[in-house]
TIKE-154790 format. One line per 8 residues: for each residue x, y, z of C-alpha. Coordinates in steps of 0.001 Angstrom, whole numbers. Example, Ala and Ser with C-alpha at 12.3 -4.5 7.8 and 13.67 -1.06 7.14 Angstrom:
<atoms>
12300 -4500 7800  13670 -1060 7140 $
</atoms>
This chain:
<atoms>
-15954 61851 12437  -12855 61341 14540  -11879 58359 15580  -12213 57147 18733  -8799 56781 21437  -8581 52771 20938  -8976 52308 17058  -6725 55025 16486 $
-4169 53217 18455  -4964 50073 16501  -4748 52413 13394  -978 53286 13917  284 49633 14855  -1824 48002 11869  201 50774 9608  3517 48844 11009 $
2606 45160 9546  4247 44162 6373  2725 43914 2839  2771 40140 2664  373 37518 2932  -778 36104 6172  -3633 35656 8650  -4584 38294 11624 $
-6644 36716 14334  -7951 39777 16309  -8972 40001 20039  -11597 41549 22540  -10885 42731 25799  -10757 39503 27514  -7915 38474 25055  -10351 36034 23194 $
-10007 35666 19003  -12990 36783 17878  -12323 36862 13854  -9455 35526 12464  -8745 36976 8452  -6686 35946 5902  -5232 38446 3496  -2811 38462 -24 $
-1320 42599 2030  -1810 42316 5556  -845 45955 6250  -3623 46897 3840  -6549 44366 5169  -6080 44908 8860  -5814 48950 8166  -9037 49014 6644 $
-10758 47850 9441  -9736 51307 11249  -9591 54294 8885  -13142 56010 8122  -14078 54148 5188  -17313 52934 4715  -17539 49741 6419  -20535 47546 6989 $
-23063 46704 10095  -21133 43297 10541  -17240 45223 10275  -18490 47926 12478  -19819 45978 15438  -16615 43877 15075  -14362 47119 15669  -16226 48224 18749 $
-15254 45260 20598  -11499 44889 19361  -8963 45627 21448  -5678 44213 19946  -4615 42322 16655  -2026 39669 16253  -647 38669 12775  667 35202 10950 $
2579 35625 7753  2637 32723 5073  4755 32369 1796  2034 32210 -105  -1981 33187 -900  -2709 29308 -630  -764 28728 2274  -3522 31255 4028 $
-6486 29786 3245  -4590 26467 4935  -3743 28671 8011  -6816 30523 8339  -8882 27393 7921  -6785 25889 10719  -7158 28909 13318  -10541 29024 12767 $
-10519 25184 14266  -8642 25946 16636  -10071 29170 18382  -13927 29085 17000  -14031 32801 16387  -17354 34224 17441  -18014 36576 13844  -16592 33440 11642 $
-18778 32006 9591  -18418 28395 10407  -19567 25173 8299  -22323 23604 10039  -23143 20433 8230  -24600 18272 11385  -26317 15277 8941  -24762 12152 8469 $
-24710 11199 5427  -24770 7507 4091  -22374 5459 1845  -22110 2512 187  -18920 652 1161  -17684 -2418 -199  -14616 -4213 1362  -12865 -6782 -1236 $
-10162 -7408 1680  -12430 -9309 3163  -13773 -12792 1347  -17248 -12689 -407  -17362 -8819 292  -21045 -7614 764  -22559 -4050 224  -22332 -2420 3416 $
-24326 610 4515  -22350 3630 6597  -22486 6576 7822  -18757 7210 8303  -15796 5185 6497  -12179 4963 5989  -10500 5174 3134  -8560 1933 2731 $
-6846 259 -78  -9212 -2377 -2558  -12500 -727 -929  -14462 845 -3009  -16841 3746 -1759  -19578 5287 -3373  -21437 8528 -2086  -22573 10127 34 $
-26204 10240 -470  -28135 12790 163  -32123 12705 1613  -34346 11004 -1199  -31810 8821 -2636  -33622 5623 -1076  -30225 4518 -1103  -31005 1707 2172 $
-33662 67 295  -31670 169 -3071  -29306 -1696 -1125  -31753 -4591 537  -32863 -4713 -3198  -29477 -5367 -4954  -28013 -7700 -1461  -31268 -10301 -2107 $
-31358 -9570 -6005  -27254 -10577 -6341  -27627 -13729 -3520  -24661 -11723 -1616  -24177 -12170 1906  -25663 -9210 4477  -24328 -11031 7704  -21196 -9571 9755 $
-17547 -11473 9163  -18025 -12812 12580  -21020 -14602 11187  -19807 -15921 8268  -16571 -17694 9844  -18372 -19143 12349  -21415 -20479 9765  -21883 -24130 9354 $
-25028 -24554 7645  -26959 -22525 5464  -29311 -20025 6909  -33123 -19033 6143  -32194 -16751 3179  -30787 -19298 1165  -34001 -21397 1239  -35738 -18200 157 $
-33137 -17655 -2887  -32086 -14268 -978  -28635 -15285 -738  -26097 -17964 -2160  -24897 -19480 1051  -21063 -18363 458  -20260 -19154 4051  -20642 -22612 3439 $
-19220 -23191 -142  -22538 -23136 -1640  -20754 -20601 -4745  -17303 -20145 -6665  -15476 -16964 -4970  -15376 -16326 -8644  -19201 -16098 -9635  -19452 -14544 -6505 $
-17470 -11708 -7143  -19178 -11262 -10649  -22086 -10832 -8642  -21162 -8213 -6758  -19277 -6116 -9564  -23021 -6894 -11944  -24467 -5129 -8548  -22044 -2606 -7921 $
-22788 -1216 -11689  -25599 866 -10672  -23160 2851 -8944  -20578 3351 -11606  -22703 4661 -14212  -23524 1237 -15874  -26698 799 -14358  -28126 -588 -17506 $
-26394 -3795 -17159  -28053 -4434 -13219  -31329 -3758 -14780  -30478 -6139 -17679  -30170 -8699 -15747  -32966 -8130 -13041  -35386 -8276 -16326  -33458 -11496 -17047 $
-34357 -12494 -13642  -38209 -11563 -13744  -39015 -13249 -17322  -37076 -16209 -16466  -39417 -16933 -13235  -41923 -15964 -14931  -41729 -18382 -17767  -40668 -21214 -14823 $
-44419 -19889 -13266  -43194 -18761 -10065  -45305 -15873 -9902  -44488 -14543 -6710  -40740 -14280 -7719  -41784 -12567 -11160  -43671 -10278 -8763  -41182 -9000 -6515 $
-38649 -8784 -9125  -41024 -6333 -10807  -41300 -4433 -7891  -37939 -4170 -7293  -37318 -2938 -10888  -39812 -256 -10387  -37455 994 -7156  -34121 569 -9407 $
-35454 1971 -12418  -37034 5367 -10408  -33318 5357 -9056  -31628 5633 -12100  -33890 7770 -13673  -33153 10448 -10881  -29968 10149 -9648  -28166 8510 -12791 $
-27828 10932 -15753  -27735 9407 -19066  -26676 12316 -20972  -23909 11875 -23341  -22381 14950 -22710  -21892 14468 -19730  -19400 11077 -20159  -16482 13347 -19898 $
-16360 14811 -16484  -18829 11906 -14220  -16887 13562 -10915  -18076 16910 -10096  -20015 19644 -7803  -21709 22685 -9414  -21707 25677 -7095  -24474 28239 -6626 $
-25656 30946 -4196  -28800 32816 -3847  -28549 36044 -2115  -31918 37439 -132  -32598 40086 1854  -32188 38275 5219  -29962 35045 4583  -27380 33906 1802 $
-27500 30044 455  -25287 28090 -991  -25845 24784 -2787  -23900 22523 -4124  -25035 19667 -6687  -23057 16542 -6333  -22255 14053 -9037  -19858 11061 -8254 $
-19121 8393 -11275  -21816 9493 -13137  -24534 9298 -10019  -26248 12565 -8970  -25990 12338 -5647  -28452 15525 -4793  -27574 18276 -3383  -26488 20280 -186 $
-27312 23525 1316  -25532 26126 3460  -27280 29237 4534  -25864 32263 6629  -27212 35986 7771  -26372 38546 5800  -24831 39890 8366  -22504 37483 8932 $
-20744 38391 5436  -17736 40539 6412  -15797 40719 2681  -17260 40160 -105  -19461 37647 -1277  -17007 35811 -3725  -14094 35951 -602  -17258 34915 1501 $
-17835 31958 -1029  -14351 30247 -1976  -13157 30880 2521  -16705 28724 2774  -15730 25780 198  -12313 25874 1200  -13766 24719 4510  -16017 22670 3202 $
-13468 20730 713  -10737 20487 3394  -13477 18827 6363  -14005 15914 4047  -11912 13901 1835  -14529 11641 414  -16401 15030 -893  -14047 15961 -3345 $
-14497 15805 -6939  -12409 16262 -9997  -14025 19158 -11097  -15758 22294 -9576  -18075 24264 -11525  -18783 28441 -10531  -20386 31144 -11582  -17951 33137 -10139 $
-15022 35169 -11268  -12119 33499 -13050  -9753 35080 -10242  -11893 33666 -7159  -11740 30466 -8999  -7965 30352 -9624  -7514 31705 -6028  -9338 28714 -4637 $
-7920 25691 -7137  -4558 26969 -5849  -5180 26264 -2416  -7157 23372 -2502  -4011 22342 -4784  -1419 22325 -1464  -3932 19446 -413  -5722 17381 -3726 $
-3631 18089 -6450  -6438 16611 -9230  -8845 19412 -8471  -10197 21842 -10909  -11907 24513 -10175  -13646 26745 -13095  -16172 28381 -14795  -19374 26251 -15618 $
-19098 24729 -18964  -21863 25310 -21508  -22820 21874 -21693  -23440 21584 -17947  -25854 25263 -18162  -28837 23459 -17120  -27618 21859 -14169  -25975 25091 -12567 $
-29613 26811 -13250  -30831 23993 -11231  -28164 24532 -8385  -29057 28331 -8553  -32779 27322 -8105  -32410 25000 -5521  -30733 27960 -3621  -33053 30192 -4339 $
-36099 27703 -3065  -34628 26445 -49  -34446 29755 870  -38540 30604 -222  -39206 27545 1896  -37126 27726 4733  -38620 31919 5353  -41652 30728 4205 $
-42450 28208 6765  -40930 30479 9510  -37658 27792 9970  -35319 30580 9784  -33083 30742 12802  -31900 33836 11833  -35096 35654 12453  -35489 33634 16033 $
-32384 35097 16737  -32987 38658 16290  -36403 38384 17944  -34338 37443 20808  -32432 40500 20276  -35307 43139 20236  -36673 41418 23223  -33541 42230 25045 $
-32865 45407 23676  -29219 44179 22820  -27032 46335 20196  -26245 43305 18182  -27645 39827 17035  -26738 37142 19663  -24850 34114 18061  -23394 31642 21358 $
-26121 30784 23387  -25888 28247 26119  -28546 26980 28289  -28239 24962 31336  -30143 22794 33568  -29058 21076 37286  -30468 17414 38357  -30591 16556 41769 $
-33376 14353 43602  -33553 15034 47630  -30258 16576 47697  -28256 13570 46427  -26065 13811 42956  -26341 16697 41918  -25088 17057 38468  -25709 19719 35651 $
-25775 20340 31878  -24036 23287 29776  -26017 22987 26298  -24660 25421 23509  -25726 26766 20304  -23543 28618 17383  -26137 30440 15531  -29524 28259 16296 $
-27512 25450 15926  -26243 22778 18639  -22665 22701 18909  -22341 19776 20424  -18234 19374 20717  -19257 22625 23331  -21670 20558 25768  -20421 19861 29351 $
-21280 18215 32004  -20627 19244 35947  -20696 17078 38858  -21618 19588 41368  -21112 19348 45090  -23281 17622 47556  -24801 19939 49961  -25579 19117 53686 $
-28346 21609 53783  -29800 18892 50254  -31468 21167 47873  -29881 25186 47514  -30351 26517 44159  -28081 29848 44500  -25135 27651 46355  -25598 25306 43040 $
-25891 27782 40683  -23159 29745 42001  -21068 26600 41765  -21940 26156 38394  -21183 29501 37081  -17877 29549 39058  -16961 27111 37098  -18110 27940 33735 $
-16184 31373 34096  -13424 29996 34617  -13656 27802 31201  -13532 31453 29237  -15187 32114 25690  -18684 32584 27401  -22071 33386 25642  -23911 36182 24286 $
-26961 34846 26531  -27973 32223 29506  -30904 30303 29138  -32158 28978 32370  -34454 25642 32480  -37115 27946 34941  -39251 30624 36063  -37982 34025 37733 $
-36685 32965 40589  -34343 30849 38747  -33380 33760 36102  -32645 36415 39526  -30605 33151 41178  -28733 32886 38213  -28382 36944 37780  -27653 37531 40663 $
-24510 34930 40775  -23084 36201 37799  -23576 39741 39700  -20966 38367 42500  -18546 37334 39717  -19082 40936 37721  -20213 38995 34884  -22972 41488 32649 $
-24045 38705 30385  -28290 38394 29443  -30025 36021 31330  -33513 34604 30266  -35541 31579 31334  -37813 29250 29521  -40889 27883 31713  -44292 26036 30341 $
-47416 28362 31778  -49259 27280 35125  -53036 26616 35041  -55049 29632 37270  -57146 28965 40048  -59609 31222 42221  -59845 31623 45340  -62147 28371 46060 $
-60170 26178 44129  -61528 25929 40849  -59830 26858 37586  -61353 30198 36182  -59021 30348 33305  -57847 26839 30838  -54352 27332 29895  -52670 25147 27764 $
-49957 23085 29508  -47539 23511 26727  -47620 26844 26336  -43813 27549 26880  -42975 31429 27922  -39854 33525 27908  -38768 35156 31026  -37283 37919 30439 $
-36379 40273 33539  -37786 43629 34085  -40899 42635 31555  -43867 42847 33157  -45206 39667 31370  -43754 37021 30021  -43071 36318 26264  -44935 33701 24615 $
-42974 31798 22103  -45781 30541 19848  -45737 34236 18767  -42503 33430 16923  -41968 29834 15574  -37888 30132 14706  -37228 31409 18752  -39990 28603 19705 $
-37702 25671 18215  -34395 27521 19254  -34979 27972 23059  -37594 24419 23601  -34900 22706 21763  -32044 23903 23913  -33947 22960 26977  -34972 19443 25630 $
-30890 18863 25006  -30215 20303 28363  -32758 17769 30412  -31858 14692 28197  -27712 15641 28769  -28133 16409 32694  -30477 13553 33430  -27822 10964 31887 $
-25550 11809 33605  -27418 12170 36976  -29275 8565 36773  -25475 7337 35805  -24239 8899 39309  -27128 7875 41608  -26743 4334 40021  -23038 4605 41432 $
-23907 6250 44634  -27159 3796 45295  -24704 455 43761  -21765 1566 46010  -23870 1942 49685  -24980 -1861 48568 $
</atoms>
């Protein structure tokens, strides 16, 4: 098979590069990045991609739409991963896989700069000096109501700083022996402080010693005959103790390293997990899981594996451990300690140690089930996504979709929403929001909708496939707009179904009102999305996000427009 005009053009110059290390971001017709690569020979990486050799589905469709190549070289192997993990920032390649991690997870922060610190729950801190952090937790830790637990337990204070200063007397909790009144000198900073360190021990491996002393606590009510007080302490010991049991491990052997993640990945025949079991002074935190196509894996799956925890390590100072444990070659592992090393210089990353066996077959297993699950119970966006492609006929699996939706009411304010989703995801640092021009004619959906695609062509980097909040006249509006600008680009719509009438008025077919459809042009009838649960959530949830974003911003202009003629 000879190869075609273009890649044997990009054949010759990629024989030209030098045999160093570096990145090469290449580009589509429109000059947009679509992959950028990292390589230890860039001559030999970016050659491969077109000379015959066998390549796969993913490499091949990424050929057919490159059109040029640019190239970065670096010192050093580690000084790539840096470079390609910054260019992928920067330019959001379309065939990248990208970390997608959109829960916030919570912490347990406690300030000692500030007097009579208290145990603060966050969702995003700052590393500062004499605070101590511990976390993140991950879903099931409980970790809220281990903190109202320890707070009343300990007497420590749960109000802001503001309220302490400004504190004369004594509030409710310390006539209900919740808290020890330090705002108005009702405690010793001293005993205090021991308070909160005796609390803080469930979170650096001593729990034992907070238990101690909430027994201390129960059997010393009890033998005083405040029942109620035994009572609650007993309940609360029953929330500690379940705590510790799963999230502290007690195992001797693992006193030496009580900072570390265990990495595993579970390959199937659609998608490829990743988990990662987290352990922070002794404390599992749980785990977290990654999944991608299998398309989406361009290399190999160890290259696929330590560019992914690269990313993940670099996002996220407060993630990384001492230690990382793999199942994967020693090379991949020495490949990615040395990078991470330009950055956190205590890392190790390693084989699993045979003492730690059983928890990397529970990281594998968690991989492996989360994926079960997820296929399972039909939440795989993946197979939404390529529904949507057989329903369109495209070549490839669409990844940037972006839906939109205009408010106006009689004419006035007219404003409109850009929603968009990387892979069934929201990528919300995408959204937009246009203020559109106020007509004199009021309402004109193609002078609107030309406006608004005007604009968003001008922005670049656009989608795989519009979604339009509407029926078929607002899919042809929107066509045929993109039409005028020589824009070929999918265009679908999402509508709920209309009840039937017959000719006297009455219904003579019930239709449920939330039956949402997929217009899809040139399709006789529309698609109904119930048929496929994963392209269900995808397209309703785009068009929830693209009402709730247009509407603010609508209600916050005719609030303007209505305050100013006042």
């Amino acid at each position: 098979m000879e190869l075609s005009h273009k890649t044997q053009k990009l054949l010759e110059k990629s024989k030209l590069l030098p045999e160093v290390p570096g990145c090469y971001l290449m580009k589509n017709k429109l000059e947009q990045v679509i992959y950028v690569g990292k390589a230890k020979n860039l001559k030999n990486r970016v050659q491969s991609y077109f000379n015959q050799s066998v390549k796969n589905a993913k490499t091949e469709i990424l050929v057919q739409h490159i059109v040029d190549f640019e190239f970065i070289i670096t010192k050093t192997d580690a000084e790539s991963f840096v470079l390609e993990n910054n260019l992928i920032k920067k330019f959001f390649p379309k065939y990248n896989i990208r970390l997608k991690d959109d829960k916030s997870y919570p912490y347990v922060v406690v300030n000692f700069n500030e007097p009579f610190p208290r145990l603060e729950f966050l969702r995003k801190v700052k590393r500062e000096k004499n605070k101590e952090i511990f976390g993140p937790f991950v879903t099931g830790s409980q970790i809220g109501e281990i903190l109202r637990i320890l707070t009343k337990s300990f007497g420590l204070r749960d109000c802001s700083l503001s309220e302490f200063h400004k504190r004369k007397e004594p509030c409710l909790l310390f006539q209900m022996k919740q808290c020890t009144a330090p705002c108005v000198g009702k405690i010793e900073e001293k005993n205090y402080l021991d308070s909160v360190n005796l609390a803080l021990d469930l979170f650096r491996s001593k729990g034992k010693k907070t238990i101690h002393f909430l027994e201390e606590k129960m059997h010393i009510a009890s033998e005083a005959l405040e029942f109620e007080l035994a009572a609650n302490v007993r309940d609360q010991l029953q929330v500690i103790n379940q705590f510790v049991g799963k999230f502290v491990q007690e195992n001797a052997e693992i006193d030496s390293v009580k900072n570390m993640d265990l990495v595993a990945f579970y390959q199937g025949e659609i998608e490829f997990d990743i988990s990662i079991y987290m352990m922070r002074n002794g404390i599992l935190l749980g785990h977290k899981n990654f999944s991608f196509s299998n398309f989406e894996i361009e290399d190999q799956v160890e290259d696929v594996i330590i560019q992914f925890l690269f990313q993940y390590y670099m996002e996220s100072f407060d993630t990384i451990p001492e230690h990382v444990f793999t199942h994967l070659q020693p090379k991949y592992n020495q490949e990615l300690e040395h990078a991470l090393r330009e950055k956190y210089n205590l890392i190790q990353v390693g084989p699993v140690l045979k003492k730690y066996d059983q928890l990397m077959s529970l990281t594998r297993d968690h991989a492996f089930e989360t994926q079960r699950v997820r296929l399972l119970h039909d939440e795989s966006v993946f197979v939404g996504l390529n529904k949507l492609k057989d329903l369109l006929n495209l070549k490839e699996r669409p990844v940037i979709l972006e839906c939109f939706d205009i408010a106006i009411f009689q004419g006035k304010s007219p404003t409109a929403s850009q929603i968009v989703f990387h892979n069934g995801i929201p990528d919300k640092k995408n959204y937009r929001h246009y203020h559109l021009t106020e007509l004199p004619e009021g309402n004109n959906d193609f002078a609107m909708m030309k406006e608004l695609i005007v604009r968003r062509s001008d922005n670049g980097n656009l989608p795989d496939i519009f979604i339009v909040d509407g029926g078929i006249g607002q899919v042809n509006v929107f066509r045929e707009a993109l039409k005028d600008l020589k824009i070929e680009i999918p265009v679908v719509g999402i509508a709920k179904s209309k009840t039937k009438k017959t000719k006297d008025g009455f219904q003579s077919e019930k239709i449920s009102k939330t039956e949402e459809r997929l217009i899809i042009p040139n399709r006789t009838n529309p698609y109904l999305l119930h048929q496929c649960r994963p392209l269900f959530k995808i397209i309703v949830q785009m068009r929830d996000e693209a009402h709730r974003f247009s509407r603010r911003l609508h209600h916050h202009q005719e609030k303007k427009r209505i305050f100013n003629k006042a």
